[in-house]
Each structure stands twice: as C-alpha cells, then as structure tokens.
C-alpha positions as CSV (number, residue, x, y, z in Angstrom):
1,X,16.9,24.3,10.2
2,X,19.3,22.1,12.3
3,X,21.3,19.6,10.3
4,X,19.0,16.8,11.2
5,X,15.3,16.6,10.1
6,X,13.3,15.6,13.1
7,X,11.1,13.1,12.0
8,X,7.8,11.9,13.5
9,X,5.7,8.9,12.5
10,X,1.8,8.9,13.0
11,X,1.0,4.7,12.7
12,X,4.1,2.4,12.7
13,X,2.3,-0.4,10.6
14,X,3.9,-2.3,7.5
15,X,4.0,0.8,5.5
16,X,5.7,2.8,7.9
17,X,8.0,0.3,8.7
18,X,9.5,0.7,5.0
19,X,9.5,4.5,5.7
20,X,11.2,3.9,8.5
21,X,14.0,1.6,7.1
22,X,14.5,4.1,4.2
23,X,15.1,6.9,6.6
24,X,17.2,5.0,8.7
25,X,20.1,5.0,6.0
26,X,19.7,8.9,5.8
27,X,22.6,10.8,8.3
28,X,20.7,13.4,8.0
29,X,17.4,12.4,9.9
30,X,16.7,11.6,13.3
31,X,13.8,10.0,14.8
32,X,12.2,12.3,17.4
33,X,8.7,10.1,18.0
34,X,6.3,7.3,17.0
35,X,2.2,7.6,17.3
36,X,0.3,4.7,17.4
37,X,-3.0,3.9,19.2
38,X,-1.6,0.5,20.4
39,X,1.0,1.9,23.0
40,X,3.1,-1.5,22.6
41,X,3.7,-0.6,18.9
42,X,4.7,3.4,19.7
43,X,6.9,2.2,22.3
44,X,9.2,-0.7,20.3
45,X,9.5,1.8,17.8
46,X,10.3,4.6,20.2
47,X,13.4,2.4,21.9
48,X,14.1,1.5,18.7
49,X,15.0,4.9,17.6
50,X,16.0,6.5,20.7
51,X,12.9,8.5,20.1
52,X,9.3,9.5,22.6
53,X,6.1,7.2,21.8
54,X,2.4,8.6,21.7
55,X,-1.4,7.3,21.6
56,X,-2.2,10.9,20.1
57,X,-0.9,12.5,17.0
58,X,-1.8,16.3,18.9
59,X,0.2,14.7,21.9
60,X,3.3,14.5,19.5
61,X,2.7,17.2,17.7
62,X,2.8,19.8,20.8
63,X,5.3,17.8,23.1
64,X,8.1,17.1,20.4
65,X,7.3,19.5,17.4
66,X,8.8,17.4,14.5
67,X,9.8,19.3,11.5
68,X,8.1,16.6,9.3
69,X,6.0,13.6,9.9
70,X,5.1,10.6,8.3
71,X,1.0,9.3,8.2
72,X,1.2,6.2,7.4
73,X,-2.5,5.3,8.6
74,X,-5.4,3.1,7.0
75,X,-7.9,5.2,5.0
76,X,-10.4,4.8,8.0
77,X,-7.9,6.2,10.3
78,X,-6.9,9.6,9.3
79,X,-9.7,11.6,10.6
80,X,-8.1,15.1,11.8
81,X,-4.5,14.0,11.7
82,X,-3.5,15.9,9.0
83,X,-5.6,19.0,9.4
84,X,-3.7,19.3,12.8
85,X,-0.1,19.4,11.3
86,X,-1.3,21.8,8.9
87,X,-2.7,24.5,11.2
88,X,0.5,23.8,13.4
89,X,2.6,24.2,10.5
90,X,3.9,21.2,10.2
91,X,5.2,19.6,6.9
92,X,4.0,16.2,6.1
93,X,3.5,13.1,4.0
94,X,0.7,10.8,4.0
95,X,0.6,7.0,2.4
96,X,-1.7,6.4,-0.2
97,X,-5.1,6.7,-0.7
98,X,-4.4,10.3,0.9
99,X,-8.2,10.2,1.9
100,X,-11.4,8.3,2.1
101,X,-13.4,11.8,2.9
102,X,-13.6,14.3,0.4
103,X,-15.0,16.8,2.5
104,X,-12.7,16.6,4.8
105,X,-9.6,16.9,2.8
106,X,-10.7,20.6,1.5
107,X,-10.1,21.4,4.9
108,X,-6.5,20.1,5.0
109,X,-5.8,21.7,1.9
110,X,-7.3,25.1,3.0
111,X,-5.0,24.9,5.7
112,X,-2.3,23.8,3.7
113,X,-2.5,27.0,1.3
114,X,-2.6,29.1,4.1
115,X,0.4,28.0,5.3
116,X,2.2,27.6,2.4
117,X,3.0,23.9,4.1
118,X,5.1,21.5,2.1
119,X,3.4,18.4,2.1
120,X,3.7,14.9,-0.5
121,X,1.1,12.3,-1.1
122,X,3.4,8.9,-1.2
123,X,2.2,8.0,-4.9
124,X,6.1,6.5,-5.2
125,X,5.8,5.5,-8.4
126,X,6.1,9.2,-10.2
127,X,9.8,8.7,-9.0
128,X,10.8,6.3,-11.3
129,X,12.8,6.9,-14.2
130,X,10.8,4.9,-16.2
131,X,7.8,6.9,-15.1
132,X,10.0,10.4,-15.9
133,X,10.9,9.0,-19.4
134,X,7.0,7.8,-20.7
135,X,5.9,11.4,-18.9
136,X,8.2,13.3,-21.1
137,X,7.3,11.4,-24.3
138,X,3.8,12.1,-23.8
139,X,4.0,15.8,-23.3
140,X,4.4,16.0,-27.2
141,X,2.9,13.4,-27.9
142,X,-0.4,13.1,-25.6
143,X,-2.3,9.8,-24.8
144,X,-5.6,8.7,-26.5
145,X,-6.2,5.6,-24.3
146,X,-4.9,3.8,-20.8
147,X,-5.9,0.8,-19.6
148,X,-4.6,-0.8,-16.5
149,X,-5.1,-2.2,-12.8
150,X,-4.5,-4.3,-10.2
151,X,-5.7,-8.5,-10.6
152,X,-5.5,-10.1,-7.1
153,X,-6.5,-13.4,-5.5
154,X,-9.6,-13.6,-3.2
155,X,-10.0,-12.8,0.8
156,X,-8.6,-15.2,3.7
157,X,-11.9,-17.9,4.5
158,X,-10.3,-18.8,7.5
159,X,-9.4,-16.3,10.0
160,X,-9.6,-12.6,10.9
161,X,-10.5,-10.4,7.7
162,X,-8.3,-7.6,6.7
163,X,-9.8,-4.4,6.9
164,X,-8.8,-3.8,3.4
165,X,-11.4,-6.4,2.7
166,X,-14.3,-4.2,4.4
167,X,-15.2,-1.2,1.8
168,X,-16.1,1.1,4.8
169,X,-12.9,0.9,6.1
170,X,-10.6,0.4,3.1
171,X,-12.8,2.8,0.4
172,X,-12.1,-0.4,-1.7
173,X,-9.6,-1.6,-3.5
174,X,-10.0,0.6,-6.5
175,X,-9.1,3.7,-3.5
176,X,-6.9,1.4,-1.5
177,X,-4.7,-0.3,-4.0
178,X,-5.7,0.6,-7.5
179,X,-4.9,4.0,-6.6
180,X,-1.0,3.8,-7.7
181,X,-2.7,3.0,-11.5
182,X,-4.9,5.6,-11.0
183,X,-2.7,8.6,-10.2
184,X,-0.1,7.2,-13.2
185,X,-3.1,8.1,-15.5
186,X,-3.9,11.2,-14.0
187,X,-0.3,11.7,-14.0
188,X,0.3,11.1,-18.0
189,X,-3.5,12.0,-19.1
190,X,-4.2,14.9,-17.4
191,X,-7.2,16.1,-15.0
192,X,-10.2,13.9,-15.2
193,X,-14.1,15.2,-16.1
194,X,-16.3,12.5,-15.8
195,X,-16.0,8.9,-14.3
196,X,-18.9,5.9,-14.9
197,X,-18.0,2.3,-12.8
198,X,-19.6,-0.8,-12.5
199,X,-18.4,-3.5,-9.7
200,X,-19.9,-6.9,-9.2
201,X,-20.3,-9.0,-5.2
202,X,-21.0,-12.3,-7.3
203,X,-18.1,-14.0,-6.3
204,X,-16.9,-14.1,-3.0
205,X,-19.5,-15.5,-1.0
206,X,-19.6,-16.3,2.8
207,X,-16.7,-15.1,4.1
208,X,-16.6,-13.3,7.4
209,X,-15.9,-9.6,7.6
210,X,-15.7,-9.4,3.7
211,X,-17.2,-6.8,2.2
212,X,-16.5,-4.9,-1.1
213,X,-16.4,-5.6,-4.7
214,X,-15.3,-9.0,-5.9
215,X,-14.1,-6.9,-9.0
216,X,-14.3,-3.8,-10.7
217,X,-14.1,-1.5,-13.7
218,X,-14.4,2.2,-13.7
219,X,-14.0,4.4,-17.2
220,X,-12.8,8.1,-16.8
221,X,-12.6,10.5,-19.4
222,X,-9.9,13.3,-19.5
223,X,-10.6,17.0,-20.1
224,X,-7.6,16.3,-23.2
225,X,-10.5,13.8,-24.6
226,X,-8.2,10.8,-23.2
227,X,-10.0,7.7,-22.1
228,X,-9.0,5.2,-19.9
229,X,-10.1,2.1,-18.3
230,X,-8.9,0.7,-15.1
231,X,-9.4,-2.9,-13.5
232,X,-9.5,-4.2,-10.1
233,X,-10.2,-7.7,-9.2
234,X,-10.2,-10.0,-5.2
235,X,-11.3,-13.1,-7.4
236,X,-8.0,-14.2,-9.7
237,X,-6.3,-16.6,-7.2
238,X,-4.6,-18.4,-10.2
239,X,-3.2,-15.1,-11.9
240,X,-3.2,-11.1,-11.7
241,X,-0.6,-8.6,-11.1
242,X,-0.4,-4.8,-11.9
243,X,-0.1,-3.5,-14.8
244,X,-0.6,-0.1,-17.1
245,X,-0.5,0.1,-21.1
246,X,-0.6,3.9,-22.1
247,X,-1.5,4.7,-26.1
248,X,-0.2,7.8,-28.0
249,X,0.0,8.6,-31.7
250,X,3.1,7.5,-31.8
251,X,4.1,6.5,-28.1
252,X,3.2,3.3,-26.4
253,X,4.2,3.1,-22.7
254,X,4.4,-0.6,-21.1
255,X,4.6,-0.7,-17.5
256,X,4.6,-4.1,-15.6
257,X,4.5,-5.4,-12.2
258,X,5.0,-3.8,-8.6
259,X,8.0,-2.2,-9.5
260,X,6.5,-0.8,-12.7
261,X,9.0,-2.2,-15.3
262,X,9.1,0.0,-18.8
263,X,9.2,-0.7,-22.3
264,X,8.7,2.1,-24.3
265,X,7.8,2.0,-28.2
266,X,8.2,4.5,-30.2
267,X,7.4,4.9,-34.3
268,X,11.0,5.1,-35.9
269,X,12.5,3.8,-33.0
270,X,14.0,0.6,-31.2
271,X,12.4,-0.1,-28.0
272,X,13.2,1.3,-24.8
273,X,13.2,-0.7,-21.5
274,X,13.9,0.6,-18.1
275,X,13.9,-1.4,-15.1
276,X,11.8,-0.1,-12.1
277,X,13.9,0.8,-8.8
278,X,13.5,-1.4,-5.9
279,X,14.4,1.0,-3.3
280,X,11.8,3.7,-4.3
281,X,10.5,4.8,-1.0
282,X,13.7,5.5,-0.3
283,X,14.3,7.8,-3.5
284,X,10.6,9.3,-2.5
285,X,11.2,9.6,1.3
286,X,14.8,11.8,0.1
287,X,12.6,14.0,-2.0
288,X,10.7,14.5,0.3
289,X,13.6,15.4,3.7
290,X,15.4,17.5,0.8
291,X,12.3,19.2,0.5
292,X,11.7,20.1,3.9
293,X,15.8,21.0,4.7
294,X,15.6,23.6,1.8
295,X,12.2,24.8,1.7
296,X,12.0,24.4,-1.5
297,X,8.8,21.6,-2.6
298,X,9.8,21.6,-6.5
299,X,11.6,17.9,-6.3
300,X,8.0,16.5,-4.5
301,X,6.2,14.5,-7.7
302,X,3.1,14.9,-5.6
303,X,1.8,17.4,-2.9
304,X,-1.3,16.5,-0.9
305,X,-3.8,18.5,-2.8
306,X,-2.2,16.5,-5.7
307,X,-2.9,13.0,-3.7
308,X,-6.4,14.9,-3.0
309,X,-7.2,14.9,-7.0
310,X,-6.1,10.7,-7.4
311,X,-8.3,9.8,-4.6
312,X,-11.4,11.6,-5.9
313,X,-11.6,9.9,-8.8
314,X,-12.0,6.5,-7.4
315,X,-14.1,8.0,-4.6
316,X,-16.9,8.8,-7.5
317,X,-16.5,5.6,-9.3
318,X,-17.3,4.1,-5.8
319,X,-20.3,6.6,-6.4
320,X,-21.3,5.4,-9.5
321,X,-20.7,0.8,-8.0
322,X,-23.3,2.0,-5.5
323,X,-25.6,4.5,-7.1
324,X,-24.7,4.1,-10.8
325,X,-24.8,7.2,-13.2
326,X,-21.6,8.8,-14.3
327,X,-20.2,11.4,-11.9
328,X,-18.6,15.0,-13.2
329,X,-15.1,15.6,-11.6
C-alpha cells in the first residue's frame, strides 16, 4: 500500500464530520471522495478535501477504489452499502448501530469472511483506557450484574421531527443510542442468550413525526449466568445522562457520562479513577488506518460481525416492546 490510506466517506452528516476532523490530523491519510444523496453535501466536502463527490456509494466505489471507507449513515440508510465494499474487497467501518436488518447483515458478514476484509464497527468506547482497565479486572473476576443506559429529555413539539424520533427509521433509541451501553456489557459480560423488554408510549403525546418508546427497559441474560439491565428514556427533560455500573465478586466498575469516566473499586484496594479521552474517535479512527496500512485487524476492539452481535440484542428486545415474550439469542 502507498503511504497514504485513501479514504472514502459514504454520508458526510454530523458523525462523519468528527470522522472527518479526526483524519484530517492524520499525514498519513488522504481524502479521495465523499457520497452523499444530497449532491450539495458530497460536493462541500469534496472541495473541502481536494477529493471527487458522489450520489452512489457503487459510483465511488468503482470510479475511485478507496482503500477504506467510512459509513457513517442512519440505521434506515445502509441498505446494500456495505455488502458492496465487501464483495469489492474493500475495508470498512460503519457508525453505530451497525444494522437495523438482521437478515441483511448475514450477508455482509458472509462476504466479509470470504474475503478475509478488515472491517470495525465504530463502538468507540472499547478504546478507552478506562474501558481496557475494568475489562482486564473482570477476566478474573467475572460480572454477576450490569445495569445501565441512556436518560434523555423528550422530542422537539415545535418543528421537523428527527428521524431518530421515528422507530422505523431509527430502530429506537435502545438500537440507536443505547447501543454504546449495550455493546460495554456484551463487551465485559460475555455473549447474550436470552433477552425479555418492556417499553411504554404513555408519555409523549401529540407530537408530529414521533414515534417510538417514551422509555424503555430490556433484561438480557449472559451464557456466563450474568444479568443485566439496561435503561432508555425520551421523557427526563429535567435530568438523565449515560451511565453503566458493572458488579463482580470483588470488582465494581463505575462508568459515567459521554466520555465514560471510571472509578474502579476493588476489595483490598484504594479506588481507581480514570478519566475518559475526549478525542476518542480519533484514537478509534487510528486503529482502524493502522489496521488497514498493515493488514493486520488485531488493534480493531470491534469488527463488523462483532457490531453485528451488539445490534441484535436490542433488535430482539425491540421484539419482545412489540410482541412481548422473551427472545433466545
């Protein structure tokens, strides 16, 4: 490979725009072209970054062959974006939730395998060395019980809904924004085996283009016997936040706030407290070029197939809101 990466970017939203700040401190990257299915957005990027704009992620793949790209696109909008990197061999990461469509990620991930593709799911938060230090704790000493989520204020009433607000779109927030608390306890916990979730529309009333759960609570049980709750809430306008407490024997893990903050307690021990890095994306994004220039995945904290495993766990407690029941994972 050349010395620079050549970097592509399919949506230049808000997401991508942090992407594409971290890279741009990188010497070794170089923007080659920007997708987006508003042309005005491809193109300020493009001239941005000295780089080609496109309406079609198969456009960009075949006219400018990246060596990586970027999907930075709503859950709604993925489709076959990924699928097509894959079978052109293509490396790539994708912003969380990596899908909304179960059915269709087993494809991308049969097409990843048999490629041997390096790919990340953007779960940032594995980076941090807060994260490192509860995950190493907890290999000898293995959680019993996690509880944790995301507490937010309710939808817009004046105004043009989000589409985060509108569970067909978004997979709710549970998928959508929950899913960083999620994958942590996957991440410490282990594999999941059965999930049960209950969500309540009691709340929110009468607002235009809303449409999800005011709040919700799903319960998922670990094949280690772990249990773990996790909370999501649009109806705490006067407090909220995110949060995770993880419970071991003799390990508690602490993690607050949107850069996950750590205090770690330990029996026999003073506390520990590690501050969470601001510039994360930009630690992820460099594991993820280093990756790519080397061949070599084993610095990625999450492939795709990886992502694949976070998401479906909020996918069935979606189930379970709508059809109720437990669902086997």
């Amino acid at each position: 490979m050349a010395d620079k990466v050549r970097v592509g970017f399919i949506g230049t939203g808000g997401i991508a725009g942090q992407h594409i700040n971290a890279l741009a401190k990188m010497d070794d990257v170089q923007f080659v072209a920007f997708c987006d299915v508003v042309s005005e957005k491809a193109e300020k990027a493009a001239q941005e970054h000295g780089a080609k704009a496109f309406t079609s992620a198969d456009a960009l793949y075949d006219a400018v062959k990246p060596d990586a790209v970027w999907v930075c696109l709503p859950p709604f909008a993925h489709r076959d974006t990924e699928l097509a990197a894959a079978e052109r061999g293509i490396p790539f990461i994708v912003e969380k939730p990596v899908t909304i469509d179960l059915a269709q990620a087993a494809q991308v991930v049969k097409a990843v395998e048999s490629k041997g593709l390096i790919t990340a799911a953007a779960y940032m938060n594995r980076y941090r060395k807060g994260i490192q230090e509860a995950k190493k704790r907890f290999v000898d000493d293995p959680p019993a019980l996690a509880f944790g989520g995301w507490i937010g204020g309710g939808p817009p009433t004046e105004g043009t809904t989000h589409w985060f607000f509108d569970k067909k779109r978004s997979g709710g927030q549970l998928l959508e924004q929950t899913t960083h608390t999620v994958d942590l306890v996957r991440y410490f916990c282990g594999e999941a085996v059965e999930v049960c979730a209950y969500g309540t529309r009691e709340f929110n009333k009468g607002v235009p283009g809303y449409d999800t759960e005011d709040a919700s609570i799903a319960t998922v049980r670990f094949a280690n016997g772990a249990i773990a709750t996790l909370m999501s809430a649009l109806a705490s306008n006067a407090s909220g936040g995110v949060f995770l407490t993880v419970h071991a024997k003799n390990t508690t893990a602490k993690l607050d706030g949107w850069n996950h903050d750590l205090t770690l307690l330990s029996v026999g021990a003073d506390p520990v407290q590690i501050a969470g890095e601001g510039n994360i994306l930009e630690i992820e994004d460099r594991a993820f070029v280093d990756a790519v220039k080397s061949g070599d995945p084993s610095g990625i904290m999450s492939s795709y197939a990886d992502g694949v495993k976070s998401a479906q766990i909020s996918i069935l407690a979606n189930e379970c809101m709508e059809q109720g029941g437990a669902r086997r994972v």
